[in-house]
C-alpha positions in Angstrom: 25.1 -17.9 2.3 26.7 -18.9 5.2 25.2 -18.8 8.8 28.4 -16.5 10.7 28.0 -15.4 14.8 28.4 -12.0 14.7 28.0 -9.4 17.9 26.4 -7.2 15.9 24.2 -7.2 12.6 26.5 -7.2 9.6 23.5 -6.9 6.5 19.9 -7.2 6.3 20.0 -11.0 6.7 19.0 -13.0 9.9 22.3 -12.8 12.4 23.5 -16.2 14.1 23.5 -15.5 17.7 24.0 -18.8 19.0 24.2 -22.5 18.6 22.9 -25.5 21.2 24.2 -28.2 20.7 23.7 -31.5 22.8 20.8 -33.6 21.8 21.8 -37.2 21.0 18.7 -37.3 18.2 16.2 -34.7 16.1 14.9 -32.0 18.3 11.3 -31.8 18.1 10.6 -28.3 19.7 12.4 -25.5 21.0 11.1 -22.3 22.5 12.5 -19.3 23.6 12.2 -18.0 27.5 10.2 -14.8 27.6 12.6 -11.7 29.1 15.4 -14.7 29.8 18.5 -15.9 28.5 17.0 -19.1 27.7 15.5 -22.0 25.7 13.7 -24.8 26.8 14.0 -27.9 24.3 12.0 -31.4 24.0 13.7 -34.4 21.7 13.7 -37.5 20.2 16.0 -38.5 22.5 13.5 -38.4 25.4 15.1 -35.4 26.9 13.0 -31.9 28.2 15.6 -29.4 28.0 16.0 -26.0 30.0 19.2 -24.1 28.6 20.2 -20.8 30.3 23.6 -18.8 28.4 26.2 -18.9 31.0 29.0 -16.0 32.1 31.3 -17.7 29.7 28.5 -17.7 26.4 28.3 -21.0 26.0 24.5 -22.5 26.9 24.4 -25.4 29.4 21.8 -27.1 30.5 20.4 -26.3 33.8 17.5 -28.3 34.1 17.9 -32.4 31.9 15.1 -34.3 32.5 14.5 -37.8 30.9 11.0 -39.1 29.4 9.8 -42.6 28.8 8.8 -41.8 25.6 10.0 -39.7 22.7 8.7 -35.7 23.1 7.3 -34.9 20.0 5.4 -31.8 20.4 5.7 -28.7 23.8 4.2 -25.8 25.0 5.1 -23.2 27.7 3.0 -20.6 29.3 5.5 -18.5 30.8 3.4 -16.5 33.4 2.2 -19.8 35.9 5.9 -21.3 34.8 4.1 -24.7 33.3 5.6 -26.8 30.3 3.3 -29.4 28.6 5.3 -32.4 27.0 3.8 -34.6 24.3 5.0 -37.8 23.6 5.5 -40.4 21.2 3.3 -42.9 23.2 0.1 -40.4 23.4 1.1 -39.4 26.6 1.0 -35.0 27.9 2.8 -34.7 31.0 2.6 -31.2 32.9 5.7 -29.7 34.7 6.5 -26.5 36.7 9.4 -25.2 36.8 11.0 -22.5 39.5 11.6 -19.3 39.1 15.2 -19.5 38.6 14.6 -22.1 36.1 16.8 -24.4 38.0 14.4 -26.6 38.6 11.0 -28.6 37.0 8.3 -30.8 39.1 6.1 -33.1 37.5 2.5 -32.2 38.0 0.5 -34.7 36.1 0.1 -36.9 33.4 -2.8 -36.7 30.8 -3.7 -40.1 29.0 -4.8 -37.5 25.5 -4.0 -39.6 22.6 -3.4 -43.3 21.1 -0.7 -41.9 19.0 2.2 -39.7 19.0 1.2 -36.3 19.8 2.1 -33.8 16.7 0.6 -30.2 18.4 -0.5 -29.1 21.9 -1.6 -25.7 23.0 -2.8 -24.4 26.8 -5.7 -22.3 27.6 -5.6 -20.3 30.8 -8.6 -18.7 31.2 -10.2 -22.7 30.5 -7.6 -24.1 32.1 -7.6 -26.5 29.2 -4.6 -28.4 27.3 -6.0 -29.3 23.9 -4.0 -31.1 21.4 -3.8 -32.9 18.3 -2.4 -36.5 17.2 -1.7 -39.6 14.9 -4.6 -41.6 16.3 -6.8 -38.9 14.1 -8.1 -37.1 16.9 -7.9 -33.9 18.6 -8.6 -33.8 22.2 -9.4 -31.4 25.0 -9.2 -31.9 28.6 -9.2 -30.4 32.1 -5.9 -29.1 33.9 -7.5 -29.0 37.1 -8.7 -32.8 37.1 -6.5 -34.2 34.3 -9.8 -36.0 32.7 -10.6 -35.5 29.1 -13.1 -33.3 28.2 -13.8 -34.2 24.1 -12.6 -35.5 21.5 -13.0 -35.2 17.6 -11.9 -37.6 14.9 -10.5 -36.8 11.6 -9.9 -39.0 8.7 -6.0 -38.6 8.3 -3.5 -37.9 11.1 -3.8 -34.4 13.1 -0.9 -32.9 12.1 -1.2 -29.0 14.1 -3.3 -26.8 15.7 -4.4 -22.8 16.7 -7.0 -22.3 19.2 -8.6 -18.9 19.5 -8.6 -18.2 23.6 -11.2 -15.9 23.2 -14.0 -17.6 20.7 -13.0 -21.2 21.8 -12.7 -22.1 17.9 -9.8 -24.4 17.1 -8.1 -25.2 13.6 -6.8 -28.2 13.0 -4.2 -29.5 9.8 -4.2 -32.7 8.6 -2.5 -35.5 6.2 -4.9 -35.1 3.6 -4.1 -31.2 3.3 -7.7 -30.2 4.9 -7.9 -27.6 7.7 -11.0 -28.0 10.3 -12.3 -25.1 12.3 -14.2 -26.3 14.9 -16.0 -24.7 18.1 -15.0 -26.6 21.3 -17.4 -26.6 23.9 -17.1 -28.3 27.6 -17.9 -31.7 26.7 -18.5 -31.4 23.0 -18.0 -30.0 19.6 -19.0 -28.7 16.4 -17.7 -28.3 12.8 -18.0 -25.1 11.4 -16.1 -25.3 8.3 -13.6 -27.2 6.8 -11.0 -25.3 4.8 -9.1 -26.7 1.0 -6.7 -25.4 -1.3 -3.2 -27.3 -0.4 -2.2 -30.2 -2.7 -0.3 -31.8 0.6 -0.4 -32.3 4.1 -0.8 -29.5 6.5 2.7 -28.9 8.4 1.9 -25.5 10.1 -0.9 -23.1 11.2 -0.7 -19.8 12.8 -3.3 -17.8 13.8 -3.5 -14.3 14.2 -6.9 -13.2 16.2 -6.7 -9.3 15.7 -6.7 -9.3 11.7 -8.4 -12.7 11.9 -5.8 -13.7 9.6 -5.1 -18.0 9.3 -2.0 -19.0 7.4 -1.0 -22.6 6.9 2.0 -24.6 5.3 2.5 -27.5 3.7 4.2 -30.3 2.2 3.5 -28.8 -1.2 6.0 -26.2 -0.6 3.3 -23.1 -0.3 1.8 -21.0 2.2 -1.9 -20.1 2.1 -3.8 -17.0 4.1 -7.6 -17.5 4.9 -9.3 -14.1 5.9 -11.5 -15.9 8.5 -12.6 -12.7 9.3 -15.2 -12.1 6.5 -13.9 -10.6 3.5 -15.8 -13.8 1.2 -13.3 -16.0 1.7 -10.5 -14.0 0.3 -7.4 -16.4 0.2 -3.6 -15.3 -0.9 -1.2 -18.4 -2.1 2.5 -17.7 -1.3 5.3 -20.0 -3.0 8.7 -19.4 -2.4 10.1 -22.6 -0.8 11.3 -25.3 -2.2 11.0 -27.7 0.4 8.0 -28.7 2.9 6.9 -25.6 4.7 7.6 -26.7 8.2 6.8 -23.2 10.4 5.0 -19.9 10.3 4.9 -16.9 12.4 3.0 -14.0 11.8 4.2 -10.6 12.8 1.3 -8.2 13.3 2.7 -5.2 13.9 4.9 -5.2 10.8 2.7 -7.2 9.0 5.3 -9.7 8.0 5.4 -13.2 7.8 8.0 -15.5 8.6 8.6 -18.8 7.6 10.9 -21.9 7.3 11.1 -24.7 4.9 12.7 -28.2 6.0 16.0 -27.4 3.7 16.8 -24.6 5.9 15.2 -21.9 3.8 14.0 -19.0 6.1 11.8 -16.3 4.1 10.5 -12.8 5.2 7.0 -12.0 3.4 5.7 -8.4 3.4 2.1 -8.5 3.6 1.1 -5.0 4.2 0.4 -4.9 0.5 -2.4 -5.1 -1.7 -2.2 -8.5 -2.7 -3.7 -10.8 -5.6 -6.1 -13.8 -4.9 -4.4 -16.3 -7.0 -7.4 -17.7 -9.8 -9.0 -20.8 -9.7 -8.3 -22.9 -12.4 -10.6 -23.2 -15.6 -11.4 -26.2 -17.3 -12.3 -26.7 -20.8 -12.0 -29.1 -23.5 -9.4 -27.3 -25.3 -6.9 -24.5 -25.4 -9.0 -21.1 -24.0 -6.3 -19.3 -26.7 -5.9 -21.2 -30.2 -9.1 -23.5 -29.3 -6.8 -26.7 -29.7 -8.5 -30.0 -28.5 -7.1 -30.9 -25.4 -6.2 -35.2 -25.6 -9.0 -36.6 -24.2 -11.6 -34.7 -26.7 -12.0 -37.7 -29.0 -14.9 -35.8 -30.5 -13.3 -32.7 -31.6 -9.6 -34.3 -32.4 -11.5 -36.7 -34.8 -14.1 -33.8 -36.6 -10.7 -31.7 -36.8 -8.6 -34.7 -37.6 -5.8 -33.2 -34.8 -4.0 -34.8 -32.3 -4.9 -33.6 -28.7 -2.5 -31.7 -27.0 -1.4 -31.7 -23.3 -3.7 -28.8 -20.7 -1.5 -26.2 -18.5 -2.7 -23.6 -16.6 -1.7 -19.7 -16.7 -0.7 -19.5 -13.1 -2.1 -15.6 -13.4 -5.9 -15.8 -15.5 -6.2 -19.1 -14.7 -7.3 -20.4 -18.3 -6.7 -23.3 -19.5 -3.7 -23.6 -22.7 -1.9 -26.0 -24.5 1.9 -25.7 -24.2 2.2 -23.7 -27.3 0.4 -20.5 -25.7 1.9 -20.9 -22.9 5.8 -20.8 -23.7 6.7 -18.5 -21.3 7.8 -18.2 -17.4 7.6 -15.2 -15.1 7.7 -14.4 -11.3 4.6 -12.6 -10.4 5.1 -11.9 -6.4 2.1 -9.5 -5.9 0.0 -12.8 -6.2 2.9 -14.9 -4.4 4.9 -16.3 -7.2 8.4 -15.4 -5.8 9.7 -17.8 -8.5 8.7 -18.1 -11.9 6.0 -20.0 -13.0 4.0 -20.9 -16.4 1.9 -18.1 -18.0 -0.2 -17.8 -21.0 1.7 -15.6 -23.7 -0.9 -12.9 -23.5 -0.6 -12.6 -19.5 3.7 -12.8 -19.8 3.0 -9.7 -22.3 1.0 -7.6 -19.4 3.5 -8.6 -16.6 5.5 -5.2 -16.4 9.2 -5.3 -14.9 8.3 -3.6 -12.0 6.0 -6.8 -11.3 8.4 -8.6 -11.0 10.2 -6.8 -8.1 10.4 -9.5 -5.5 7.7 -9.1 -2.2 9.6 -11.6 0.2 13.4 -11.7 1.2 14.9 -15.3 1.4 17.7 -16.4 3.3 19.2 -20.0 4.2 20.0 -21.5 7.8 22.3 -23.8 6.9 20.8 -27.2 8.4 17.2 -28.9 8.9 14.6 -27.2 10.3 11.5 -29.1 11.5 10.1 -26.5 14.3 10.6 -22.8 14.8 9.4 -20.1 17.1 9.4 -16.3 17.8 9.8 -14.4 20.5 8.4 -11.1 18.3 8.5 -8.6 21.4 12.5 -9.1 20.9 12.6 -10.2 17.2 14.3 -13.1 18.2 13.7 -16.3 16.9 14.8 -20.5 17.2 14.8 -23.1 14.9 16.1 -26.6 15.0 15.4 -30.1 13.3 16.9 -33.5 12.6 20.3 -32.2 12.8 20.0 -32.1 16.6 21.1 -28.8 16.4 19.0 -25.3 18.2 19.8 -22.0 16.4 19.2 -19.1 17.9 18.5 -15.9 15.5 18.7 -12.1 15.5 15.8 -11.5 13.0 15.7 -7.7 14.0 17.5 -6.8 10.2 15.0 -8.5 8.4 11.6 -7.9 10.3 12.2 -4.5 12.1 11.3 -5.5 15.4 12.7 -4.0 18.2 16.5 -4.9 18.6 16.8 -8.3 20.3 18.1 -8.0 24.3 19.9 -10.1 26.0 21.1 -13.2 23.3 23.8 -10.8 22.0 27.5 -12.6 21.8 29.2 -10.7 24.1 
């Protein structure tokens, strides 16, 4: 469907508030101002942006600052007006800006990585900026001094990050599709567990510390939630994109997740529901249904003069099947399979119609989205990607928040 501006909502889809356009390459972040008509933006084209909607509707910059390397990752704490700017060359530089958003002073330069800089997140109460990057490391160091505090080294490329403010616990994605909690402490560190289940790189983490709920995306198209918080390990697989998961948002109050894929897909998830764990995978040597050798059981293919036959997986027990038991496809949503998958014959029979009655809404924003972020209190959120372009959304129809103030086309 088409992405239209509307002044008001039209359906139960997201509404197209506004477009900001003006980058001259991809647009690495974008974040909404808190209680203001405004985003502030960080590209490839070295620019830190500050857009504020003018009497006339359009967005202009008010603040255009140029880096000497590419920004690839940005946060903002909104409260002591500070923006932290990662760049290509390893580089975090700190800026304040005034209250009228009209102008940004540089405050200091942290030398945090070797690589480009793929996450960065602020802590207050620490007053630390920790951050991940492609030199394999995450690192944490002191706003007050600007000298580094720690540093941890992965195997692959740090590829995002969450950090709990109030347990000092940080999760970290990688390349190799492995997410590391660790426990930061002033100079040093500990691993407390590393977490597995994606077949790709980690693209996205969100953390939400009441429910102690971790989600993560990845290049393998799904969406995974950890229960940190102690219920053995419980995890919940969600597919529904077709492209790389490239950003998650958790909405607590209406227990909803949102997420966006790097073909433009933007889904809705309703998790206040009782969910199935998706099974692990059984292996055997042939088909757990008509006891068919599977190809690579020599033994039993040459006492039953057979050829071997090719092993799938029901997608809902888990078992182990040769194609023949396992001719059919079904969504199954309540255990996140928004689109259908292969399930044994027997477990197709069981699936009711009303199973298949789809958890998740799905809609399309119409160009590449490689960053995305919420401002929940408002239900208003902003993508943009390689495209150069910034979106910004009405996503009150689709997640119930309260209705969004102040980014309405008037």
């Amino acid at each position: 469907m088409a992405a239209e501006i509307h002044s008001r909502p039209q359906s139960r889809r997201p509404v197209l508030l506004s477009k900001v356009e003006g980058h001259q390459d991809a647009v690495s972040a974008a974040l909404l101002i808190p209680k203001e008509d405004g985003v502030i933006t960080a590209g490839e084209d070295r620019t830190i942006r500050v857009w504020l909607k003018r009497d006339s509707g359009q967005y202009w910059p008010s603040i255009y600052h140029t880096m000497s390397s590419p920004c690839s990752a940005m946060a903002y704490h909104h409260e002591s007006r500070r923006i932290f700017v990662g760049q290509d060359n390893g580089a975090i530089m700190e800026f304040h800006i005034s209250e009228d958003f009209n102008k940004m002073n540089f405050v200091k330069t942290y030398p945090a990585h070797q690589n480009r800089v793929s996450a960065i997140t602020f802590c207050l109460a620490s007053e630390w900026v920790i951050s991940t990057g492609h030199d394999k490391c995450v690192s944490w160091m002191c706003t007050r001094s600007g000298s580094m505090l720690g540093r941890h080294y992965f195997t692959s490329w740090a590829s995002c990050l969450q950090y709990d403010h109030e347990t000092q616990h940080a999760f970290v994605g990688d390349y190799s599709g492995q997410i590391t909690l660790l426990k930061l402490e002033q100079n040093t560190c500990s691993v407390i567990t590393t977490l597995k289940g994606h077949e790709g790189s980690i693209t996205s983490l969100w953390w939400d510390p009441v429910q102690r709920l971790l989600f993560s995306g990845a290049s393998d198209h799904s969406i995974i939630m950890w229960d940190i918080g102690g219920r053995k390990g419980r995890t919940l697989l969600l597919q529904g994109h077709h492209d790389k998961v490239q950003a998650i948002c958790y909405i607590q109050l209406t227990r909803q997740l949102v997420s966006c894929s790097a073909d433009g897909g933007i889904a809705v998830w309703n998790m206040d529901i009782s969910r199935e764990e998706a099974p692990q995978w059984l292996e055997s040597d042939s088909c757990q249904k008509c006891e068919q050798p599977f190809f690579w059981n020599i033994k039993q293919m040459w006492d039953t003069k057979t050829i071997g036959l090719r092993q799938h997986h029901c997608r809902k027990c888990g078992q182990a099947v040769c194609g023949k038991c396992s001719t059919k496809r079904s969504s199954y949503p309540i255990m996140g399979f928004e689109f259908q998958v292969r399930v044994c014959d027997s477990c197709f029979e069981s699936i009711k119609d009303e199973d298949r009655t789809s958890l998740a809404t799905f809609h399309e924003g119409k160009h590449n989205i490689s960053h995305m972020s919420m401002d929940i209190s408002r239900g208003l959120m902003v993508t943009c990607g390689s495209d150069r372009i910034v979106k910004i959304w009405d996503m009150t129809p689709v997640v119930g928040c309260s209705l969004a103030t102040g980014f309405s086309s008037r």
